[in-house]
N, C-alpha and C positions, 0 to 999 in steps of 0.2 A: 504494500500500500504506500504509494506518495502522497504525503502533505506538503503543502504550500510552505515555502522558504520561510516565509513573515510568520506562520503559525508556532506557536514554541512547542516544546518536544518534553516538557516536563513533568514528569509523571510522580506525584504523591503517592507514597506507599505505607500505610498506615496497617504495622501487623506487629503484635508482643510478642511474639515467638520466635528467638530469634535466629536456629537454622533454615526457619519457613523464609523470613526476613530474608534473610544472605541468599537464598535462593530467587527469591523472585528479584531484588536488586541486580543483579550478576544475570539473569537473564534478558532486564529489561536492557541494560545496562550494553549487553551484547546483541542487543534488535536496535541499538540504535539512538536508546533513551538518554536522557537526563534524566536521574532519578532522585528523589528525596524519599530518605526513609525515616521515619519516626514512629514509636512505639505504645504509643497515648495518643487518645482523640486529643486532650487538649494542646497536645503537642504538634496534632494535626493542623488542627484549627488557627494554632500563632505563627505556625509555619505558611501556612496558603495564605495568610495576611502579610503575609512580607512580600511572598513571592506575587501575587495579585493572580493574572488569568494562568490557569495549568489546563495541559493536554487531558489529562484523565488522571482519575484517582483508582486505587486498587487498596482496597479496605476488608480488611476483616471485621466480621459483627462481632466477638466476643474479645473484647479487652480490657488492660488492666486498667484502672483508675474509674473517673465518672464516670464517663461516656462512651455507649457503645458504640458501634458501627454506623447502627442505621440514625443514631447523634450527631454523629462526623459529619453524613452525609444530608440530611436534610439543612445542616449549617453552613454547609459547602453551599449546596444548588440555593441558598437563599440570595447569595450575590453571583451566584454561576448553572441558571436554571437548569441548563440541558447538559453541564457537566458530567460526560462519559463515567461510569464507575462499575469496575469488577466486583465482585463482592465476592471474598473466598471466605469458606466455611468449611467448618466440620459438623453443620446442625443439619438436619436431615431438611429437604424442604418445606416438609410440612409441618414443621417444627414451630411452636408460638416464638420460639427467638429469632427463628429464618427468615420473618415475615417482611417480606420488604415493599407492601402494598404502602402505598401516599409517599414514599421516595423519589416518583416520580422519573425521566429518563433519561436519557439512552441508559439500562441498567443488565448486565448479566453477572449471572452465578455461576462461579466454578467453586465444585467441593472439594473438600480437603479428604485424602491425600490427593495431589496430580500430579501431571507431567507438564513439564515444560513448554512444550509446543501447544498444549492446550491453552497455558497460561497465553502463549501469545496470540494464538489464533483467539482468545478470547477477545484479549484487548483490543485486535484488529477491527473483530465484528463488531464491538460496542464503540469506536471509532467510527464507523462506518455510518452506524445508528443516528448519526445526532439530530433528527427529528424527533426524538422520542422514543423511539425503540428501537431495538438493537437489531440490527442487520442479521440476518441469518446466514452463517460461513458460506463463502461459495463452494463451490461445485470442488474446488481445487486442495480442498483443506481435506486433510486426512479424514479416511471415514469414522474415525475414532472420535478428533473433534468435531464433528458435523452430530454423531451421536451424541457427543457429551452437551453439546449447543439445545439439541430438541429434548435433552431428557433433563437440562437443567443441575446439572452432577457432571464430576467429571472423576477417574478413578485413574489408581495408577502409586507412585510413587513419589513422595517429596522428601528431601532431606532423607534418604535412607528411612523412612518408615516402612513400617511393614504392611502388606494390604493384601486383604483375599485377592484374587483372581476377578478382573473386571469382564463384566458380559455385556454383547450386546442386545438387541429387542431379542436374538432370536435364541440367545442363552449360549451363544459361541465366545471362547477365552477371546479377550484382545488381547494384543499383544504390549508389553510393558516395555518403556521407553529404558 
């Protein structure tokens, strides 16, 4: 995906975890990004005030301190409405913590554990989105991430976690990054 020269490339990464952390910095980091990483919403929140307009934010909902995820993020889009944002999780989606209804968009979910390439083919589509909802991967994007995009989850491994065997619709192993 190209963006426009004049568009900045900085991407807020708001995660407490911090080989999850090193991991998506260093990927974003290697696609290309400027990345800021911070560990607290409210660390979130004093950091996008300095920096002013950002490319997308990639937020976890469970964090240490006040504020959780979907805090960060409806405080972010109050001065950056359509502000792109990943949202990584290890809550299941239908989980009352997962809930990420009146957040508003371009918004997708990738769960915890993942891969790599999902993480960036996420960011891509929810770049892609900025009308409001998040583009759905093309045609060209592994059939792994094109699943993980329609099923809302993405499986796999992060920082050396351990994780059953991910399926797709038809119950067949995918294969781990």
């Amino acid at each position: 995906m190209s963006l426009p020269a004049t568009q900045p490339l900085t991407v807020l990464v708001v995660e407490d975890q911090a080989l999850i952390a090193m991991l998506i910095e260093a990927t974003l980091r290697d696609s290309g990004y400027e990345v800021i990483l911070v560990s607290t919403g409210e660390e979130a929140l004093a950091r996008a005030r300095s920096i002013g307009q950002l490319l997308a934010v990639v937020a976890d909902l469970h964090l240490f301190g006040d504020l959780n995820g979907q805090a960060v993020i409806r405080s972010l889009r109050r001065t950056q409405p359509e502000l792109p944002v990943v949202v990584v999780t290890g809550f299941h989606p239908e989980a009352p913590e997962a809930d990420l209804r009146g957040l508003g968009g371009p918004t997708i979910r990738l769960g915890k554990p993942f891969v790599v390439e999902d993480l960036v083919a996420s960011l891509e589509g929810v770049l892609a989105g900025r009308n409001g909802r998040a583009a759905e991967p093309s045609a060209e994007l592994p059939r792994r991430a094109r699943k993980a995009w329609q099923l809302g989850r993405c499986a796999g491994l992060a920082a050396g976690a351990a994780a059953s065997p991910a399926q797709d619709d038809e119950g067949q192993s995918l294969p781990q990054a």
